[in-house]
C-alpha positions as CSV (number, residue, x, y, z in Angstrom):
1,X,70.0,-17.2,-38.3
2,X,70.5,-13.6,-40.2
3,X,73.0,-11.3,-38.5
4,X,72.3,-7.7,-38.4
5,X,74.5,-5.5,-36.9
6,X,72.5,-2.6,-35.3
7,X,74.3,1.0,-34.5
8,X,73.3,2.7,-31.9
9,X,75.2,4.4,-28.6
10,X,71.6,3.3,-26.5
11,X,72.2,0.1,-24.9
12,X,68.0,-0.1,-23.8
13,X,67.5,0.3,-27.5
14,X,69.4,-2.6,-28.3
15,X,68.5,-4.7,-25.8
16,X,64.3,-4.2,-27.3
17,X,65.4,-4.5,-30.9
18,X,67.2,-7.9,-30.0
19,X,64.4,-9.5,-27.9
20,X,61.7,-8.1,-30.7
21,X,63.6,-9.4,-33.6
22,X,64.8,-13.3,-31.8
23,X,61.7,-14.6,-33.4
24,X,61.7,-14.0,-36.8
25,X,65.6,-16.0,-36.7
26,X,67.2,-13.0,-36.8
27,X,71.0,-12.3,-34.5
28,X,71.4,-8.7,-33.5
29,X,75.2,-7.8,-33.1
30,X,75.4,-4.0,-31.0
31,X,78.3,-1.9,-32.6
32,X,78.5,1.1,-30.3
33,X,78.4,4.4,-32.0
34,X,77.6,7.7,-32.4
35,X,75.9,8.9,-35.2
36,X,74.6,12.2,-36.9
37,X,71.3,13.6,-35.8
38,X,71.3,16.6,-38.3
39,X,68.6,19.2,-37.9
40,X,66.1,18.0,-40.2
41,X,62.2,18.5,-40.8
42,X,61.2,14.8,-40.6
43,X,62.5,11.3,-38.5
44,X,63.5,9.5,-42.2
45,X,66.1,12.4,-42.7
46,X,67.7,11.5,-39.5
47,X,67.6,7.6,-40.3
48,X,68.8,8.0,-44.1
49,X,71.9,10.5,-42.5
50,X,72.9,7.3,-40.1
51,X,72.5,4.9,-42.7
52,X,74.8,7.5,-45.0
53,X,77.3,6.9,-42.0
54,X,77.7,3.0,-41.7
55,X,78.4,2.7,-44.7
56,X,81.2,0.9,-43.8
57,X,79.8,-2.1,-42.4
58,X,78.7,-5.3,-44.1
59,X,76.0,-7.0,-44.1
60,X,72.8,-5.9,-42.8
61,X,72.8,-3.0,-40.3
62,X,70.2,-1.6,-38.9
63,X,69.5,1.8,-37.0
64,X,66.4,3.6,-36.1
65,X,65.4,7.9,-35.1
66,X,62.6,7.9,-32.7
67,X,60.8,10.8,-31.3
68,X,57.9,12.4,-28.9
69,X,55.5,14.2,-31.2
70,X,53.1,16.7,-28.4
71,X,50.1,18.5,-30.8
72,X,49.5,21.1,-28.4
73,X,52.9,21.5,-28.5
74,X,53.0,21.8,-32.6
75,X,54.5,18.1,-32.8
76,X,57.8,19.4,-30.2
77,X,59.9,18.4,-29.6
78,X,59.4,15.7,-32.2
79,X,62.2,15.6,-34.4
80,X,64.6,17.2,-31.7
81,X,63.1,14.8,-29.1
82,X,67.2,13.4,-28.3
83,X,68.7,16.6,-28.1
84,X,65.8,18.8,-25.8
85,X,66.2,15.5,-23.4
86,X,69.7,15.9,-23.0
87,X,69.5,19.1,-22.1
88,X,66.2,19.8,-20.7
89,X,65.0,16.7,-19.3
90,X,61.2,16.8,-19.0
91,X,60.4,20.0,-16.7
92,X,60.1,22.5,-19.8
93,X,57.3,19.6,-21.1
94,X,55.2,20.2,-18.3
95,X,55.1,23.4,-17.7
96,X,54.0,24.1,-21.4
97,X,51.4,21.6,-21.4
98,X,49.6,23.4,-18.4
99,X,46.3,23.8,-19.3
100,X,46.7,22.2,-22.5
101,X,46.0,18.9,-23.8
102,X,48.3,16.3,-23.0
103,X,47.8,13.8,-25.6
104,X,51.1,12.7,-27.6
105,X,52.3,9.8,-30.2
106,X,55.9,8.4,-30.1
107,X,57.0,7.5,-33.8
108,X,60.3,5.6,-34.8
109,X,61.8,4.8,-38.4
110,X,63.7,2.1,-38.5
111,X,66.6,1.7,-41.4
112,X,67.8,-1.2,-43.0
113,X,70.6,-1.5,-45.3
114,X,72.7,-3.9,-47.0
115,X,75.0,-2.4,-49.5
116,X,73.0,-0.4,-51.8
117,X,69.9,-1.6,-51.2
118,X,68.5,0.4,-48.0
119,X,64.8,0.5,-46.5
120,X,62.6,2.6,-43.7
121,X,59.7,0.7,-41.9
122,X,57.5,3.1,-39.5
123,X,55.9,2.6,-36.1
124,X,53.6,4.6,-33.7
125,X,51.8,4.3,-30.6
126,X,49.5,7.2,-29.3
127,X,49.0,8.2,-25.7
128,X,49.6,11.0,-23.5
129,X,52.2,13.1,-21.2
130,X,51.7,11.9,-17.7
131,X,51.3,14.2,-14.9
132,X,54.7,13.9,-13.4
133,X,57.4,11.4,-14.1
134,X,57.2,7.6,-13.0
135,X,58.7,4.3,-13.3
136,X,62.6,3.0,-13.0
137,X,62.2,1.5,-16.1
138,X,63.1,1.6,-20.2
139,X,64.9,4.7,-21.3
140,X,64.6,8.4,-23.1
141,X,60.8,10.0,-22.3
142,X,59.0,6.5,-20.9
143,X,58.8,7.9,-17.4
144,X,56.4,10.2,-18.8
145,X,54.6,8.6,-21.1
146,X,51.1,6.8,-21.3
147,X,50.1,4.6,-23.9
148,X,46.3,4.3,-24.8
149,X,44.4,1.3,-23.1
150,X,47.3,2.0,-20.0
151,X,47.2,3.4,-16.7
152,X,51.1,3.8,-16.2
153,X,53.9,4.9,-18.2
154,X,56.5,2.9,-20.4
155,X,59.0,2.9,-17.5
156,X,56.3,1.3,-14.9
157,X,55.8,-1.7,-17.3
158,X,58.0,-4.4,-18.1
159,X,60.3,-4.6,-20.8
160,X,57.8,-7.4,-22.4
161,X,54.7,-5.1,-22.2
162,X,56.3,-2.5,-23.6
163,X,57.1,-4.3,-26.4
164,X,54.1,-5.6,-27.1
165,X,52.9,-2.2,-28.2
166,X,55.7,0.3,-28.5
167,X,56.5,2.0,-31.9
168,X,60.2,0.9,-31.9
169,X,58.6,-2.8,-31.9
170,X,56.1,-2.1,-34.6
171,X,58.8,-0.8,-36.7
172,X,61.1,-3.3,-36.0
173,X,59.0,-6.3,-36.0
174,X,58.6,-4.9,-39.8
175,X,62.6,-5.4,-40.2
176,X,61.7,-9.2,-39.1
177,X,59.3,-9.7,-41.5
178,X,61.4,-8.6,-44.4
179,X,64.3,-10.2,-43.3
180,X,62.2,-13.6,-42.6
181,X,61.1,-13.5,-46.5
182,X,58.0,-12.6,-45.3
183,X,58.1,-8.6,-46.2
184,X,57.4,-8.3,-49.8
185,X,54.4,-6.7,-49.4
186,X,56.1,-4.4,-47.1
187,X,58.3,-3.3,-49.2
188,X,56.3,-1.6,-51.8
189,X,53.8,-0.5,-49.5
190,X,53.8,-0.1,-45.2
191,X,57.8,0.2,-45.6
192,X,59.5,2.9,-48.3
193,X,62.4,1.7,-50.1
194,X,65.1,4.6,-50.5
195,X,68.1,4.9,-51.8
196,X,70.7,7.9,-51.1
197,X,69.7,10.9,-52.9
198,X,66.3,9.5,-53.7
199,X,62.4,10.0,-52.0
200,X,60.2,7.8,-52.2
């Protein structure tokens, strides 16, 4: 088994990221903390300021920036997606989509690191804002969220369908496949190696 130690204060995100990764032989230890969410123009500055701040752990760690990217909306609240929720919740989302089109994509990076070496693997799933909020399950905006090929939202399916599809999955199931030996290719190409000061 690999151990990776993912860093995170979201308990529904570990919980996915451990069931998604169990296959490729990899052990995800939680370590339970916050980290930076600086106001940035894309999801990879996010990730690369968290991985700047577990530093301090061994080993591999992992974390990951997700967010709900509206066009009509110009891509809002996108990179803010945590911080509107927290505050707004999802009322403000559907009053400005009256009358517009509701389609959406969520998008995650996922960052890897093990002492200098660091890497970002992408994932995405389009849809579109439901009408009102549903569903007791997942976390953040799945109430309100409709994959394409669904007729309910994130939180109406079950932890397995959602991971089926979801962009944290894609992303992460990337993380497996470099970890299993498997992600060369990756590397140079669906996933962008960086290091801290550095763009790919």
């Amino acid at each position: 088994m690999i151990d990776v130690t993912f860093v995170s204060t979201n308990r529904g995100k570990y919980r996915e990221i451990r069931e998604v990764l169990l296959p490729y032989g990899v052990r995800v230890h939680w370590k339970r903390r916050t980290l930076p969410e600086p106001q940035a123009d894309d999801l990879e500055e996010v990730m690369n300021a968290k991985l700047d701040a577990v530093r301090d752990i061994p080993g591999y760690v992992l974390v990951e920036d997700s967010g709900l990217f509206i066009p009509a909306l110009r891509d809002f609240p996108g990179v803010y997606s945590a911080h509107f929720l927290r505050i707004w919740k999802f009322t403000p989302i559907f009053r400005l989509l009256k009358g517009r089109r509701r389609s959406a994509s969520f998008r995650t990076v996922a960052g890897l690191q093990n002492g200098p070496r660091r890497w970002a693997f992408r994932g995405e799933v389009h849809g579109k804002i439901a009408p009102r909020a549903a569903g007791r399950g997942g976390f953040g905006y799945d109430p309100i969220f409709i994959p394409d090929g669904w007729d309910k939202t994130f939180a109406e399916g079950t932890p397995d369908e959602k991971n089926a599809i979801s962009h944290r999955a894609r992303a992460v199931r990337r993380v497996g496949e470099q970890l299993a030996g498997r992600g060369s290719r990756l590397e140079s190409s669906n996933s962008v190696v960086r290091r801290k000061g550095r763009r790919a």
